[in-house]
LUMGU-950646 format. One line per 2 residues: their letters; for each residue x, y, z of C-alpha. Coordinates in steps of 0.5 Angstrom, whole numbers, always signed. Example, Ala and Ser with C-alpha at 12.3 -4.5 7.8 and 13.67 -1.06 7.14 Angstrom:
REM residues 2
as) +25 -9 +16  +27 -2 +14 $
This chain:
REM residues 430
xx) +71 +60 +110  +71 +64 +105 $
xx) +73 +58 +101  +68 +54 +103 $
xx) +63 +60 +102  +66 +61 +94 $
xx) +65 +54 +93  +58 +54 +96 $
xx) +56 +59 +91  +60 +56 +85 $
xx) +55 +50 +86  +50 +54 +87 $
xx) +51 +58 +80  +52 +51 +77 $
xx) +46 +48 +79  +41 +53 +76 $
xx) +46 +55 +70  +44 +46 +68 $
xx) +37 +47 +71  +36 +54 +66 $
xx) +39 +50 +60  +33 +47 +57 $
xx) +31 +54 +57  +37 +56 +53 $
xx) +37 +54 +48  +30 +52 +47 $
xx) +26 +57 +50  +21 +57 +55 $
xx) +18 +50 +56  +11 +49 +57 $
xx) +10 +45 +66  +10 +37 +65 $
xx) +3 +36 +63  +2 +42 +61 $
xx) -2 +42 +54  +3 +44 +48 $
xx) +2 +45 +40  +4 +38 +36 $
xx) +5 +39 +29  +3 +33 +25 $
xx) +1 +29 +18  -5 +25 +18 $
xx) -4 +23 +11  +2 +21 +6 $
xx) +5 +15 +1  +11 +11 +1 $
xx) +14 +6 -3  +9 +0 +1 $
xx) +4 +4 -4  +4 +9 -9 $
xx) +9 +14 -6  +15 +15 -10 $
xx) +21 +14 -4  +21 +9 +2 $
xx) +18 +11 +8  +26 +12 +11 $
xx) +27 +19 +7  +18 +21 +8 $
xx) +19 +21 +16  +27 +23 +15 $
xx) +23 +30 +12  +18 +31 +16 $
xx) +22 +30 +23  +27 +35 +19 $
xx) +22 +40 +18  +19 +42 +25 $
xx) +13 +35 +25  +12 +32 +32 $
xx) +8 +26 +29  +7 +23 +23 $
xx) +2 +17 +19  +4 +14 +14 $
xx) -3 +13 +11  +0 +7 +5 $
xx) -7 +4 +0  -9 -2 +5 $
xx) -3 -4 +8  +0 -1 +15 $
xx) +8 -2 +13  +8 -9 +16 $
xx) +10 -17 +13  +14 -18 +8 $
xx) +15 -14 +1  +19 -13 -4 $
xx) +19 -6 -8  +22 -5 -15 $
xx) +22 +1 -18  +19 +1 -25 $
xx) +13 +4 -29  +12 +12 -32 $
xx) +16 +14 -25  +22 +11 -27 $
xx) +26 +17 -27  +24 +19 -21 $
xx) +24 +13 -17  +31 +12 -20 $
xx) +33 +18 -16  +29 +16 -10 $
xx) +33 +10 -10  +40 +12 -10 $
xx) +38 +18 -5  +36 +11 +0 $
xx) +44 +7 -2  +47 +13 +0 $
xx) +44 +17 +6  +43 +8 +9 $
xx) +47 +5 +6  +48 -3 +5 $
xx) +48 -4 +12  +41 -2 +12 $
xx) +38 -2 +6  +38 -9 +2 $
xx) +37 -10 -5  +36 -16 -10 $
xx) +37 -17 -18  +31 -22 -21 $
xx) +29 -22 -29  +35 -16 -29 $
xx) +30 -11 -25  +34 -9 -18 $
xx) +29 -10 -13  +29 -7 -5 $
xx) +28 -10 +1  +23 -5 +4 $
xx) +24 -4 +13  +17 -5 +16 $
xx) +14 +1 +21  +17 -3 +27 $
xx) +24 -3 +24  +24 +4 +20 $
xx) +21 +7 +27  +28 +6 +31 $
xx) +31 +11 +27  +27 +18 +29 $
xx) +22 +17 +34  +25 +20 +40 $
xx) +19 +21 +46  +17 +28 +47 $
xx) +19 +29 +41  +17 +26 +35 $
xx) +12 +19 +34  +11 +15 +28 $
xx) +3 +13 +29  +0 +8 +25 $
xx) -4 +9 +19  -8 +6 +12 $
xx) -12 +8 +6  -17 +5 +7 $
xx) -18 +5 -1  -24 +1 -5 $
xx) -30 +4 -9  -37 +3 -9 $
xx) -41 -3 -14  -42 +2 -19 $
xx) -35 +4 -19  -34 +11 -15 $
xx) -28 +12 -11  -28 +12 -3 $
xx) -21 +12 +1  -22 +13 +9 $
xx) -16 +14 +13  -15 +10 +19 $
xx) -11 +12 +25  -7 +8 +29 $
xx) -11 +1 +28  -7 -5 +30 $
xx) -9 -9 +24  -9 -8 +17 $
xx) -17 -7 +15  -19 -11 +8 $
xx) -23 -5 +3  -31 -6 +3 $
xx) -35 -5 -3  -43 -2 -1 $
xx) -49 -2 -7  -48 +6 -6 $
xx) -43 +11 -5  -45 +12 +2 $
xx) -45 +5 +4  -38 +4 +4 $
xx) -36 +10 +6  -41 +8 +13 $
xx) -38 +0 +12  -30 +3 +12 $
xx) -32 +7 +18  -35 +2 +22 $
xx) -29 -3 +20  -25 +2 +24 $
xx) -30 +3 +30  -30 -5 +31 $
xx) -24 -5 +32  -22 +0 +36 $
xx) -28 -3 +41  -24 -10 +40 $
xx) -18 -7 +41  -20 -2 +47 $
xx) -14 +2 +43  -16 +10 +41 $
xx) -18 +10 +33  -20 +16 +28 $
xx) -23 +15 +21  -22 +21 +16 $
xx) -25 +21 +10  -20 +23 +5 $
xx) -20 +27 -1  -29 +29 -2 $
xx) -27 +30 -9  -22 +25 -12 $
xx) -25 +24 -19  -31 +27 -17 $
xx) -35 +21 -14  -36 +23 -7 $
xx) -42 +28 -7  -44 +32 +0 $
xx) -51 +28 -1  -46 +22 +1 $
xx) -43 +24 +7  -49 +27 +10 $
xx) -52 +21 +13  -45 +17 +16 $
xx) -46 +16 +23  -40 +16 +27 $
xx) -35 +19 +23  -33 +26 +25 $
xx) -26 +28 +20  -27 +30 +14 $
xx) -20 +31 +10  -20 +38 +8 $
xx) -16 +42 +3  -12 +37 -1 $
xx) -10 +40 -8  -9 +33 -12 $
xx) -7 +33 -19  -13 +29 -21 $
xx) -19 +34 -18  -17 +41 -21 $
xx) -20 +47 -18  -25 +49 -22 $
xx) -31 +53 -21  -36 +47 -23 $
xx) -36 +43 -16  -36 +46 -8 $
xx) -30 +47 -5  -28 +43 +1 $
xx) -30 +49 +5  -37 +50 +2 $
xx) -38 +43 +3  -36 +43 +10 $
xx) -41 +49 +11  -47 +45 +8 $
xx) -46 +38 +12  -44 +42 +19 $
xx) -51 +46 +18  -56 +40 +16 $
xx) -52 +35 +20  -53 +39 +26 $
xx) -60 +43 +25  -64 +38 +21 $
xx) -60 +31 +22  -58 +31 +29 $
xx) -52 +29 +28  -45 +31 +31 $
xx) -41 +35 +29  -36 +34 +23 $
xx) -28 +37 +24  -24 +39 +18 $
xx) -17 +36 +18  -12 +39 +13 $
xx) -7 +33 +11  -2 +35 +4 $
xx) -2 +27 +2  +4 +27 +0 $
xx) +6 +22 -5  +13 +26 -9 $
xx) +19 +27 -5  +25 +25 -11 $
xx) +23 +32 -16  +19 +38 -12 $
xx) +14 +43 -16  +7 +43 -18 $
xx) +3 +36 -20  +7 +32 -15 $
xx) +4 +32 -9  +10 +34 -5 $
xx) +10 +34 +2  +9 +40 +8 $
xx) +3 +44 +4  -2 +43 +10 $
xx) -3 +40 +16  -6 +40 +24 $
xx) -3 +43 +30  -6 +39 +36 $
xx) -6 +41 +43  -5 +35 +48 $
xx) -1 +34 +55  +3 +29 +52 $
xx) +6 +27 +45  +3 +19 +45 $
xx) -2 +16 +40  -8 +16 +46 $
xx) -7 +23 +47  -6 +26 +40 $
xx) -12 +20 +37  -16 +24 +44 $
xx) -15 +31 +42  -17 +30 +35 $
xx) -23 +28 +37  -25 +33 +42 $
xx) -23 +39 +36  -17 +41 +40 $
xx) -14 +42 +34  -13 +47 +27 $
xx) -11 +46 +21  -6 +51 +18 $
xx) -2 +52 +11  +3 +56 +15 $
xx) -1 +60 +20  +1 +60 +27 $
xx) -3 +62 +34  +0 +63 +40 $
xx) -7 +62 +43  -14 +59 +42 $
xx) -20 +59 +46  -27 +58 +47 $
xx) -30 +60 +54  -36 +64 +56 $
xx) -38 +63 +49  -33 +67 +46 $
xx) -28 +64 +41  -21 +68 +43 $
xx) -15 +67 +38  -8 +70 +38 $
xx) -5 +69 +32  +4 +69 +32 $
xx) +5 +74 +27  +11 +76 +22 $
xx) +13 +83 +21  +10 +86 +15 $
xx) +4 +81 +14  -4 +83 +15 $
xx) -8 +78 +18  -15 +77 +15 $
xx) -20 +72 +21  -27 +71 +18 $
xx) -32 +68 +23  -37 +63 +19 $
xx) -43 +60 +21  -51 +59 +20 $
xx) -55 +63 +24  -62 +59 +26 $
xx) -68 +60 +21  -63 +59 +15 $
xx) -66 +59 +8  -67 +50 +8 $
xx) -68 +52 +0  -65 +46 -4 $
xx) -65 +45 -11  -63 +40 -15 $
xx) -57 +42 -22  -61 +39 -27 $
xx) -55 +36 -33  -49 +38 -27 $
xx) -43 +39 -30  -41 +35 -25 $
xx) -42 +28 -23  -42 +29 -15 $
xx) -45 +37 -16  -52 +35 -15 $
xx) -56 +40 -11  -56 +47 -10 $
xx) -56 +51 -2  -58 +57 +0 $
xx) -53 +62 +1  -55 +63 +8 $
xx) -51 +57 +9  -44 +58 +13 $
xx) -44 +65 +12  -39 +71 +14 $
xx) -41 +72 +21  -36 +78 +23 $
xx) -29 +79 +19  -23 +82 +24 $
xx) -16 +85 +21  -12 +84 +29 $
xx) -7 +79 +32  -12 +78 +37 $
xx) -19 +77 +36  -26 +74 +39 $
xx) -32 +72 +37  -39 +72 +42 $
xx) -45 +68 +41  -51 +71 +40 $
xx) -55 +65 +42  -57 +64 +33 $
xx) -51 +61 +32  -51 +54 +30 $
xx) -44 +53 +29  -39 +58 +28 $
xx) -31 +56 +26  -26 +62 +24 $
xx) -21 +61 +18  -15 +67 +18 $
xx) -12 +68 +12  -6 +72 +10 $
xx) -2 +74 +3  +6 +72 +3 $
xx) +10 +76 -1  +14 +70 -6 $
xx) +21 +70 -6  +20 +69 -13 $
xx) +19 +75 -16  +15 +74 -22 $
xx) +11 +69 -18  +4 +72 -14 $
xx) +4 +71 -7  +2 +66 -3 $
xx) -4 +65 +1  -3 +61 +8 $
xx) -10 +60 +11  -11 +57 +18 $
xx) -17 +54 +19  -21 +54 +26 $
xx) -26 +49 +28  -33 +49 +28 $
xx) -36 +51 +36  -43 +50 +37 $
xx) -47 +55 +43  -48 +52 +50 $
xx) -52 +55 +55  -48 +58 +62 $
């Protein structure tokens, strides 16, 4: 009896030390079907475009860096077909380095490679097959993607995002800015009530080269994403354009008060383009991204949480919870020792100041009109870990950015600032 009883309580503890182990070693998990936080990236460049590394090294470092799901969002391809990729032009060193990084973590077996005209040329692996090499359920997915890249008749640069299409969507041109934002748009929407499969269009980068002005997004129908905080070499942060916040200010307030027009969310996305050398002006990866809380780690849910708003974007900053109940914005940020946390709530109050002025002789092409400060002010500024916001009821909408400053390392760097910002709410009616 005594053996059988040690025997019953060995199996015992067996059991619930195999069933305990997931806790282990990695923490309380969340129940089946729970809604969890997904780390992702909506939008970044490989070799199938203007990227300087194959798409093989881009997901390998996103999944090696705490990612759940990536885009590779290469110009009006979605990585599938035949290519051929040869690594030249004034990047050449870098694609060099890029290059030889492939040979030796792939090596031959995988990576297949030519010589024409002297040039070595490499056999670039399609979605479908580089996807095998990273994607585990639960824990990491690959979601399909494609700038859509093109320009108006008059030559002002328009680039949409389409997430998860099935087919490759040819570019379109419109007479305006507007036009072909809307004609791009519309592409994705077409195919997703084709297909019945979930899609989302972001418009990407507002202020590349300066052709899209807030004017032009004011009016799109459809499009609920507006890629925000993208720090390219070609639109420096000067004082002679709205930043992307000011921007997102204005289109919420005159889409939602003035247009009827739904609300527009603010992605952050790093569009990486430069793995093979890391520092300022090479667009590297992991400066920005989305955290989304969905039940499962699948392309409908994420497409589908994504469009509820159930998401925040972060340079850094991460919450242990986020809610918007009872009219109440509650935030619980995950804190670092040492660290002030700084959570503005802004918005615009009902009976704004609708003043516009038109910039005579703008310094810049797509800076046209001035906007009443009234516009996405600071409704209430809170230093804690926890913090709330209730409405009034004079809210139009209200959003949250929490920011904090990051000692460097680095000595004789300044500190770095990481932001996460909170999307836009709008007051209902118990």
């Amino acid at each position: 009896m005594k053996k059988q009883t040690y025997s019953k309580l060995l199996l015992l503890w067996l059991s619930v030390s195999i069933l305990s182990l997931p806790t282990i070693l990695w923490g309380q998990l969340p129940p089946a079907g729970e809604p969890r936080w997904f780390k992702g990236n909506t939008h970044c460049h490989s070799w199938w475009s203007d990227g300087d590394s194959p798409p093989e090294i881009v997901a390998d470092w996103y999944k090696k860096n705490g990612y759940h799901f990536l885009v590779i969002s290469d110009h009006n391809t979605l990585n599938e077909g035949e290519k051929w990729y040869e690594p030249r032009g004034k990047r050449i060193e870098r694609l060099k380095i890029a290059a030889k990084k492939y040979e030796d973590t792939y090596g031959p077996d995988w990576v297949k490679k030519r010589v024409t005209n002297n040039q070595t040329q490499y056999h670039l692996k399609t979605l479908n097959e580089y996807r095998t090499l990273f994607e585990e359920p639960g824990k990491f997915l690959l979601i399909p993607g494609e700038e859509i890249t093109t320009s108006s008749r008059d030559g002002k640069a328009v680039h949409v995002n389409g997430i998860n299409l099935k087919d490759t969507i040819p570019p379109l041109s419109g007479d305006s800015i507007l036009e072909t934002i809307q004609l791009n748009a519309n592409a994705v929407f077409i195919q997703q009530a084709k297909t019945k499969r979930p899609m989302l269009a972001h418009l990407n980068h507002l202020h590349f080269r300066y052709a899209v002005s807030v004017e032009d997004v004011m009016m799109v129908n459809g499009l609920k994403f507006l890629e925000m905080f993208d720090d390219l070499p070609s639109t420096p942060n000067d004082e002679k354009r709205f930043s992307s916040e000011r921007a997102w200010d204005i289109l919420l307030t005159k889409r939602l008060a003035e247009l009827s027009l739904p609300v527009i969310y603010g992605i952050g996305t790093d569009d990486e383009h430069g793995f093979a050398k890391i520092g300022p002006g090479f667009s590297n990866p992991g400066d920005r991204w989305v955290m989304v809380k969905a039940k499962f780690l699948t392309p409908t849910h994420i497409i589908q949480a994504l469009d509820k708003g159930d998401f925040y974007s972060s340079s850094g900053i991460t919450l242990e919870k986020l809610s918007f109940e009872n009219n109440t914005i509650k935030i619980d940020i995950k804190a670092r020792p040492g660290i002030t946390y700084t959570t503005q709530f802004i918005g615009t109050l009902k009976g704004y100041d609708r003043t516009v002025t038109k910039i005579e002789n703008s310094p810049v092409a797509n800076l046209k009109y001035k906007y009443s400060s009234d516009i996405g002010r600071i409704l209430d500024q809170q230093t804690d870990t926890h913090v709330e916001y209730t409405m009034t009821g004079r809210e139009i909408y209200v959003r949250a950015k929490i920011s904090a400053l990051i000692k460097n390392p680095n000595p004789d760097q300044p500190p770095k600032k990481e932001v996460a910002w909170i999307q836009p709410v709008q007051p209902f009616r118990e």
